[in-house]
py3Dmol code that shows the C-alpha trace and the ligand (Angstrom):
import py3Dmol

protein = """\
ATOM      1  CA  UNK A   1     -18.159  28.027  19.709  1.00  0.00           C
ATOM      2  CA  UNK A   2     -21.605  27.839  18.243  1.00  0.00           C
ATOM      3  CA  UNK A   3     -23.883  25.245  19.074  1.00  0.00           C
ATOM      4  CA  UNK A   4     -25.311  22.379  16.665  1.00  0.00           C
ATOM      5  CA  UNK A   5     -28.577  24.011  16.699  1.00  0.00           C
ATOM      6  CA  UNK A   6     -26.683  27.124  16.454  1.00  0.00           C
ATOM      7  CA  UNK A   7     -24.452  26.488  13.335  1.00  0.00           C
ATOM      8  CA  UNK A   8     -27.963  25.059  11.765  1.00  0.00           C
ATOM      9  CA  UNK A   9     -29.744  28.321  12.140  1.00  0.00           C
ATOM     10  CA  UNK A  10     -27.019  30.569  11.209  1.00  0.00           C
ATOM     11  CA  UNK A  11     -26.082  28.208   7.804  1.00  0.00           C
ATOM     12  CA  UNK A  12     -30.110  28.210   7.055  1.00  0.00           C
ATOM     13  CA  UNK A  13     -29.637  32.210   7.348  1.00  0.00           C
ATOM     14  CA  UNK A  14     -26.708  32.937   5.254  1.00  0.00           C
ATOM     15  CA  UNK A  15     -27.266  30.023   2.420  1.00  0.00           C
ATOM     16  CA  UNK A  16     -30.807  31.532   1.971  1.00  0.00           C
ATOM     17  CA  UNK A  17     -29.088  35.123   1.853  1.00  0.00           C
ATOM     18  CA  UNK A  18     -26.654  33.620  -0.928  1.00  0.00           C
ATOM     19  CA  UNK A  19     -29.514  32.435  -3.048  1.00  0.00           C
ATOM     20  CA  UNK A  20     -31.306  35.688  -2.580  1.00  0.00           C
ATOM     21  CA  UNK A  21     -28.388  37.518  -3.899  1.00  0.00           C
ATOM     22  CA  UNK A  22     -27.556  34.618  -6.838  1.00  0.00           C
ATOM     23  CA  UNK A  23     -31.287  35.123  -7.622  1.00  0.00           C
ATOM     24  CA  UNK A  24     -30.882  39.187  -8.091  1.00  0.00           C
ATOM     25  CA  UNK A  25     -27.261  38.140  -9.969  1.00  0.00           C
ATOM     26  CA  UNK A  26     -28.777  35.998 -12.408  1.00  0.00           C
ATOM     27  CA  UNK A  27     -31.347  38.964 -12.647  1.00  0.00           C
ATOM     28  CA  UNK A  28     -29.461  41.614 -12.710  1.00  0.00           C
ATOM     29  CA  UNK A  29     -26.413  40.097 -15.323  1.00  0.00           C
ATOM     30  CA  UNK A  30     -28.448  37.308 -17.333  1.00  0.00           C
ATOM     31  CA  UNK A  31     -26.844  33.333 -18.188  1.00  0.00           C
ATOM     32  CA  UNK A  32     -23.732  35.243 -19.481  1.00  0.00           C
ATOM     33  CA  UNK A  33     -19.694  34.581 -18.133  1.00  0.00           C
ATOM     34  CA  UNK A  34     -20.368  37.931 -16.317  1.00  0.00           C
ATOM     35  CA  UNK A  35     -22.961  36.386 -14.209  1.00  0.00           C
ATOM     36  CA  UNK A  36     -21.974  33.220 -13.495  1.00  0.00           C
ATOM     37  CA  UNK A  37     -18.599  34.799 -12.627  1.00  0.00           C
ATOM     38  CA  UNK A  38     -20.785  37.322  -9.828  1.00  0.00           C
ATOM     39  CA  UNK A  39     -22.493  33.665  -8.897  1.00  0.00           C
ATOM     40  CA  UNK A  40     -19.212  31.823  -7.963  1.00  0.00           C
ATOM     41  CA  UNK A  41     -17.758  34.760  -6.461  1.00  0.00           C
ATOM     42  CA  UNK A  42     -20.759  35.164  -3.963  1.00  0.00           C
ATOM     43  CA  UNK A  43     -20.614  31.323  -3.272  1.00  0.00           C
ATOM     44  CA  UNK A  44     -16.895  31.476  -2.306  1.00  0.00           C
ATOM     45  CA  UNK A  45     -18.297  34.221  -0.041  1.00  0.00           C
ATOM     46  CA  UNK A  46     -20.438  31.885   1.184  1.00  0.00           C
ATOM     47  CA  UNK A  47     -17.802  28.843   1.525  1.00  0.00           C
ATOM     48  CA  UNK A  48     -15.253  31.325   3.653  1.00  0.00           C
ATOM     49  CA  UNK A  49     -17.698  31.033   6.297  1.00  0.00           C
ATOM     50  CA  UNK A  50     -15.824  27.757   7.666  1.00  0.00           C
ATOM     51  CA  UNK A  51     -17.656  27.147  11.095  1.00  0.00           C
ATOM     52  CA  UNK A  52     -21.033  27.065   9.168  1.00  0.00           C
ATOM     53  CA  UNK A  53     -20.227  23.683   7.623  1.00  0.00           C
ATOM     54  CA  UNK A  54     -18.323  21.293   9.731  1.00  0.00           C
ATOM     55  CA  UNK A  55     -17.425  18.582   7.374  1.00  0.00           C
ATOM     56  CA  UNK A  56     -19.107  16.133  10.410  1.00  0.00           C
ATOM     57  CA  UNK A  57     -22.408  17.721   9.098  1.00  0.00           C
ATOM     58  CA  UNK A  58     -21.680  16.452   5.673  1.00  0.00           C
ATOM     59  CA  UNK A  59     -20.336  12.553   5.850  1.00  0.00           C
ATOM     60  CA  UNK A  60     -18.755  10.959   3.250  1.00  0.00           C
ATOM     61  CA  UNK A  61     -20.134   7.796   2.450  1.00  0.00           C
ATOM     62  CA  UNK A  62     -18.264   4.716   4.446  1.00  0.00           C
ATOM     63  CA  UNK A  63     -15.470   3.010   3.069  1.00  0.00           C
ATOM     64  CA  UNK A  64     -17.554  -0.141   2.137  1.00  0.00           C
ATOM     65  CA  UNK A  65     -20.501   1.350   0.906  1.00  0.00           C
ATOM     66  CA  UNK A  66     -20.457   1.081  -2.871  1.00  0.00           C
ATOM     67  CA  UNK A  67     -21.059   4.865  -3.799  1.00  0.00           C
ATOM     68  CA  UNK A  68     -17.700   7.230  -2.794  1.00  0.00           C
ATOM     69  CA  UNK A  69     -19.765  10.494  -2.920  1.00  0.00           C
ATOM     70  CA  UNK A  70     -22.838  11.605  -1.429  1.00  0.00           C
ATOM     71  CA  UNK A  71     -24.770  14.892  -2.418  1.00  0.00           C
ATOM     72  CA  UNK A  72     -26.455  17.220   0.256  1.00  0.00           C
ATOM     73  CA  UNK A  73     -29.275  19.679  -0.478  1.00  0.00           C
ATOM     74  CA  UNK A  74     -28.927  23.040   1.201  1.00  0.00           C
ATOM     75  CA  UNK A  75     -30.954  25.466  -1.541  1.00  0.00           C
ATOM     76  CA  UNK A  76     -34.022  25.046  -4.036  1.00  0.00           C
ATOM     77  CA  UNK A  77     -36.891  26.947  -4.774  1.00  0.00           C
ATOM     78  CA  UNK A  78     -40.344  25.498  -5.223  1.00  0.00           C
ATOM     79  CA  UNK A  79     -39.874  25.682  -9.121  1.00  0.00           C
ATOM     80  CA  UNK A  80     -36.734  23.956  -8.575  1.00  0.00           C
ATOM     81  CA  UNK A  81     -34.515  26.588  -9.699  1.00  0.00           C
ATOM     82  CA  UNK A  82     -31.467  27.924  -8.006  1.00  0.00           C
ATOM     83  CA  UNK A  83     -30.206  25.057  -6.342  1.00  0.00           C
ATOM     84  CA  UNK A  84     -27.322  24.716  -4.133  1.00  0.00           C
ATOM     85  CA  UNK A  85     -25.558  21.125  -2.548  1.00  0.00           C
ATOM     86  CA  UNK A  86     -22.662  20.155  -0.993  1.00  0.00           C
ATOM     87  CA  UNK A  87     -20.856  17.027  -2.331  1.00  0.00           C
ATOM     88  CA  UNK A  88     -19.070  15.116   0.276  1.00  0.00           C
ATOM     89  CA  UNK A  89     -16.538  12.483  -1.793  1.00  0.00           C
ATOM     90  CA  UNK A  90     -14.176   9.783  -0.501  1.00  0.00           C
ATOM     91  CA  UNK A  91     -11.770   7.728  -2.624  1.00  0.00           C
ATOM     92  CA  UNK A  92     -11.930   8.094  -6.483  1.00  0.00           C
ATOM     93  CA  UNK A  93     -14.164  10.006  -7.670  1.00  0.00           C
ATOM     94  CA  UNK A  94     -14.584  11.006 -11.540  1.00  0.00           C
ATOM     95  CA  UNK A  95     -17.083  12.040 -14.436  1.00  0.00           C
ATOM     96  CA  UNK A  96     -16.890  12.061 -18.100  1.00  0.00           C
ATOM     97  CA  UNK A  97     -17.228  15.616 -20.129  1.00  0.00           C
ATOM     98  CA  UNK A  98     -20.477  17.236 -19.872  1.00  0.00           C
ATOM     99  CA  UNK A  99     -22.443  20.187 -20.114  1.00  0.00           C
ATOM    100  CA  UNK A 100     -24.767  20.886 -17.709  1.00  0.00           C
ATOM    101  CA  UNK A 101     -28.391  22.366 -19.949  1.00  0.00           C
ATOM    102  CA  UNK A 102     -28.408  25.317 -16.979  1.00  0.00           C
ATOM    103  CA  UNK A 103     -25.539  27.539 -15.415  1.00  0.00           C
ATOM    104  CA  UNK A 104     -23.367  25.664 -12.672  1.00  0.00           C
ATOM    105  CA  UNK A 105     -20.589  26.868 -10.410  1.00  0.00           C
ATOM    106  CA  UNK A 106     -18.245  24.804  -8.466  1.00  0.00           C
ATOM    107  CA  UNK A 107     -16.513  25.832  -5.398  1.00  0.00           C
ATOM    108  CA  UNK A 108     -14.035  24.541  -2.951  1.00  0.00           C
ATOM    109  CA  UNK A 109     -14.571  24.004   0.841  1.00  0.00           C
ATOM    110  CA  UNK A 110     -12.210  21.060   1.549  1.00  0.00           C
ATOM    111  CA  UNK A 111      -9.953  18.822  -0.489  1.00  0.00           C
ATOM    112  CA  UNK A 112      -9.116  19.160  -3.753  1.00  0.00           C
ATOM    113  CA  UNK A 113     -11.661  18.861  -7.311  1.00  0.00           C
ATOM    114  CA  UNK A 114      -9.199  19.243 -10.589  1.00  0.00           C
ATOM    115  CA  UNK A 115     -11.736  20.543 -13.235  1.00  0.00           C
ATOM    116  CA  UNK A 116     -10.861  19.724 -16.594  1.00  0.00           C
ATOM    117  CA  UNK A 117     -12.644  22.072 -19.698  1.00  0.00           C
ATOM    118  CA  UNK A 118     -13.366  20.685 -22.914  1.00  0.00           C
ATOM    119  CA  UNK A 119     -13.896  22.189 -26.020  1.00  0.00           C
ATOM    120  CA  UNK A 120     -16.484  20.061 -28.659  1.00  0.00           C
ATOM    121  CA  UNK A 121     -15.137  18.839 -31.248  1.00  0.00           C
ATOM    122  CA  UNK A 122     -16.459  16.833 -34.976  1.00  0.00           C
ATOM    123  CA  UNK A 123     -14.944  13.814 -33.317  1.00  0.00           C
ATOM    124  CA  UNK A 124     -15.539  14.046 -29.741  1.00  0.00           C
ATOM    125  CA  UNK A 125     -13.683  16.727 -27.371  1.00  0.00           C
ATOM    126  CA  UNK A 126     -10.300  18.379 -26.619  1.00  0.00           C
ATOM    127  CA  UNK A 127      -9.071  19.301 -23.369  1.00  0.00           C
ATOM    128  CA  UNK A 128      -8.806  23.093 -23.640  1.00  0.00           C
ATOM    129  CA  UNK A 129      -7.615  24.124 -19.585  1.00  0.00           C
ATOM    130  CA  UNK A 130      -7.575  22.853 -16.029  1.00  0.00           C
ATOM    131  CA  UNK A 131      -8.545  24.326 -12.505  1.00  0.00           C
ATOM    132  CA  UNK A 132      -7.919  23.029  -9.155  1.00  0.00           C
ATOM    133  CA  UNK A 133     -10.953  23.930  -7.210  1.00  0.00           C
ATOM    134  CA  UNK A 134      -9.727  24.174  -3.449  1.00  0.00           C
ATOM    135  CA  UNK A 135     -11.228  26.551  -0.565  1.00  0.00           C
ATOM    136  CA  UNK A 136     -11.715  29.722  -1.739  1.00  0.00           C
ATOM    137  CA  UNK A 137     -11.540  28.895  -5.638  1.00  0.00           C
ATOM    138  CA  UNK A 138     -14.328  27.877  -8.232  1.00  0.00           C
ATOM    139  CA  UNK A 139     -15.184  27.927 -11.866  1.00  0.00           C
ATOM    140  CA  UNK A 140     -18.224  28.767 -13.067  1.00  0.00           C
ATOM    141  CA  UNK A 141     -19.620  27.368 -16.387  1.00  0.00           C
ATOM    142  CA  UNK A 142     -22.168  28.511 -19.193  1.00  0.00           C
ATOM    143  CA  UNK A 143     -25.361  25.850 -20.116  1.00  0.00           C
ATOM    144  CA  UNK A 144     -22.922  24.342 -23.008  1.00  0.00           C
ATOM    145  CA  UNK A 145     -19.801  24.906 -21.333  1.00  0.00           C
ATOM    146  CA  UNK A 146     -18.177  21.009 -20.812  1.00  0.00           C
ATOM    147  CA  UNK A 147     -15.941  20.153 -18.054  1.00  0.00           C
ATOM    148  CA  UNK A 148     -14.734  16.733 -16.295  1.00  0.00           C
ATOM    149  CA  UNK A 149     -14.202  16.704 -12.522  1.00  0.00           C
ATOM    150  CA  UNK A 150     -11.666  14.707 -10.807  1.00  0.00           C
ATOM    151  CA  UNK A 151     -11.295  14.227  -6.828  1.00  0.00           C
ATOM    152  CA  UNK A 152      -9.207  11.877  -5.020  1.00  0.00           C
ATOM    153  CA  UNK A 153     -11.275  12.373  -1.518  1.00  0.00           C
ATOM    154  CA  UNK A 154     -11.559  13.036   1.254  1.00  0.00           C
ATOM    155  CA  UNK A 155     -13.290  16.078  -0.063  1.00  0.00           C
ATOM    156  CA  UNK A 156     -16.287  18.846  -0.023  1.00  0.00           C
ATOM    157  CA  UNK A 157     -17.384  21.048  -2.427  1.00  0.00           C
ATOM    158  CA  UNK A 158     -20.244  23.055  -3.166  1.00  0.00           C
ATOM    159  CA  UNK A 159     -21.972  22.583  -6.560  1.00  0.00           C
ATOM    160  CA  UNK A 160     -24.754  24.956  -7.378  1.00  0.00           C
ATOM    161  CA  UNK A 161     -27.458  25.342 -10.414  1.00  0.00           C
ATOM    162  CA  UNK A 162     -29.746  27.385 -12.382  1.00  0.00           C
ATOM    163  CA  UNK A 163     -32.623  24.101 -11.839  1.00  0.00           C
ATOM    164  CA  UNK A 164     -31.825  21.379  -9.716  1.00  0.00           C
ATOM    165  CA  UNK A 165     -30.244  18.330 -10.685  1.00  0.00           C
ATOM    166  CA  UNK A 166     -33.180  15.946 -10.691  1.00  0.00           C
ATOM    167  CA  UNK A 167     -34.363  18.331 -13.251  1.00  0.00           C
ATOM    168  CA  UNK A 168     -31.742  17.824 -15.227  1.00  0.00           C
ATOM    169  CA  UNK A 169     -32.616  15.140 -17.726  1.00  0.00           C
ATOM    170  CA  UNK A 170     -30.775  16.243 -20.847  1.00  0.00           C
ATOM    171  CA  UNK A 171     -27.493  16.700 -19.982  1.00  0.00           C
ATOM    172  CA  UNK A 172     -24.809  14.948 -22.460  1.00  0.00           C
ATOM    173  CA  UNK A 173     -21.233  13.361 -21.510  1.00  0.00           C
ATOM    174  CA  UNK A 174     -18.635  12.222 -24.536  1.00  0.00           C
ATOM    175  CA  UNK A 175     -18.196   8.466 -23.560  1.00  0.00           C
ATOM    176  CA  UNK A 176     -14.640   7.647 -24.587  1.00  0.00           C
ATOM    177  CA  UNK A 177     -15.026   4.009 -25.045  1.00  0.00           C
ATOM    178  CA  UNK A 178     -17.821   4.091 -27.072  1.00  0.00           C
ATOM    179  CA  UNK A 179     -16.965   7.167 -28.989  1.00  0.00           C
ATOM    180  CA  UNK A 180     -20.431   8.891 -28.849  1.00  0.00           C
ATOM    181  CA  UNK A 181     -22.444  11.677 -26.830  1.00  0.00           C
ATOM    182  CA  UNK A 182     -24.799   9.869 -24.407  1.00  0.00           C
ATOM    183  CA  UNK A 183     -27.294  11.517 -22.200  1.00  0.00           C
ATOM    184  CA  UNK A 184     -26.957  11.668 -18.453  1.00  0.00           C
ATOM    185  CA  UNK A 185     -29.492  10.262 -16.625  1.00  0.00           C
ATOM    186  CA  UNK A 186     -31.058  12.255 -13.656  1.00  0.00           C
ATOM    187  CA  UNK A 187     -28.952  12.185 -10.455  1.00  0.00           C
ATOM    188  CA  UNK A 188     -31.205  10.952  -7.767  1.00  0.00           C
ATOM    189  CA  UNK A 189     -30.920   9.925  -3.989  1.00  0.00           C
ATOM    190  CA  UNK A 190     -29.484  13.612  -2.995  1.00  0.00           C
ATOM    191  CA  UNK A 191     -30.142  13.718   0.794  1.00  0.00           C
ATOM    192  CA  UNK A 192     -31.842  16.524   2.242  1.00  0.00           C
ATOM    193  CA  UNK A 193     -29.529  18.941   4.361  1.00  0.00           C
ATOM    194  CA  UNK A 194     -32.154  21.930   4.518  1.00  0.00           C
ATOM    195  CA  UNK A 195     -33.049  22.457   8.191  1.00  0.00           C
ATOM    196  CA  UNK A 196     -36.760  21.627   8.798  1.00  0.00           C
ATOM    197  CA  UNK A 197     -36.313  19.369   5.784  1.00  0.00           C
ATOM    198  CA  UNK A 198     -33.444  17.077   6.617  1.00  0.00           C
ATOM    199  CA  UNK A 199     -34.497  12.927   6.713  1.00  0.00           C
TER     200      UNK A 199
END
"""
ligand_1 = """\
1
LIG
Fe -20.701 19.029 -13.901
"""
view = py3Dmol.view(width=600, height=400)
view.addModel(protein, "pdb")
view.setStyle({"model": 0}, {"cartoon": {"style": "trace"}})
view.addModel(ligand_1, "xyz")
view.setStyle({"model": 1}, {"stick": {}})
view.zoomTo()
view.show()
């Protein structure tokens, strides 16, 4: 069994070895279905390498605090592109449908995420298909591709981008109640889970 310092070293090495190969995907195949495809596919790569995240590396928040999900930082570049967390949910956790302005890829490391895809509509959005995202799944999703996500934790999953999500002002979700496309605001208070980095 690896050490702690041990696992760190060797998840620092093969999460920057992902991005390097994501980077020469995106590349190599363009924002197309092709290439986000070769992008999930090489992050479920990534994922199957169980004993480099040890869900006790990625705590959930606690039952009483008030969020149920808390997002980890393992990749970005200085331009903030290409970057890569872990989400680590308790409870109920749940978005509205949204797009995401860049590529994005979900994959599965630990409990379940059912992702819901939406096609626009004049009058708001219809459910077109579903995916369970579980270890060794993912979807992968286009700049105007919408989806929902639905967990019922405890779970992890890996969520990855073209920029990084506090770059990520634009984004719309269809609010139900109110019957109208809102924008997103910028996800903030991601916790830093690069080694050399982490606070
Ligand atoms: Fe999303």
């Amino acid at each position: 069994m690896m050490s702690t310092d041990g696992v760190s070293t060797a998840r620092t090495e093969a999460v920057e070895t992902a991005m390097g190969d994501i980077r020469r995907i995106e590349a190599d195949l363009g924002v197309t279905r092709t290439g986000v495809m070769a992008i999930r596919d090489r992050l479920i790569e990534l994922s199957g390498r169980r004993e480099l995240f040890p869900l006790d590396d990625f705590p959930a928040p606690a039952p009483d605090d008030s969020q149920t999900s808390f997002m980890y930082r393992l990749a970005q570049d200085a331009d903030d592109r290409f970057a890569l967390y872990a989400q680590a949910s308790r409870g109920h956790v749940e978005t509205p449908p949204h797009n995401h302005t860049t590529w994005a890829v979900v994959v599965g490391h630990a409990g379940a995420e059912l992702n819901k895809f939406y096609d626009r509509t004049d009058d708001g959005v219809a459910e077109s298909h579903q995916h369970l995202v579980e270890a060794g799944t993912g979807v992968a999703m286009l700049p105007d591709d919408l989806h929902s996500i639905h967990i019922d934790g405890p779970a992890l999953n890996f969520h990855c981008y073209g920029l990084a999500l506090e770059r990520l002002d634009r984004r719309e979700y269809y609010s139900s109640t109110d019957g109208e496309w809102k924008l997103f605001s910028s996800i903030s208070g991601i916790r830093e889970a690069r080694a050399g980095l982490r606070c």
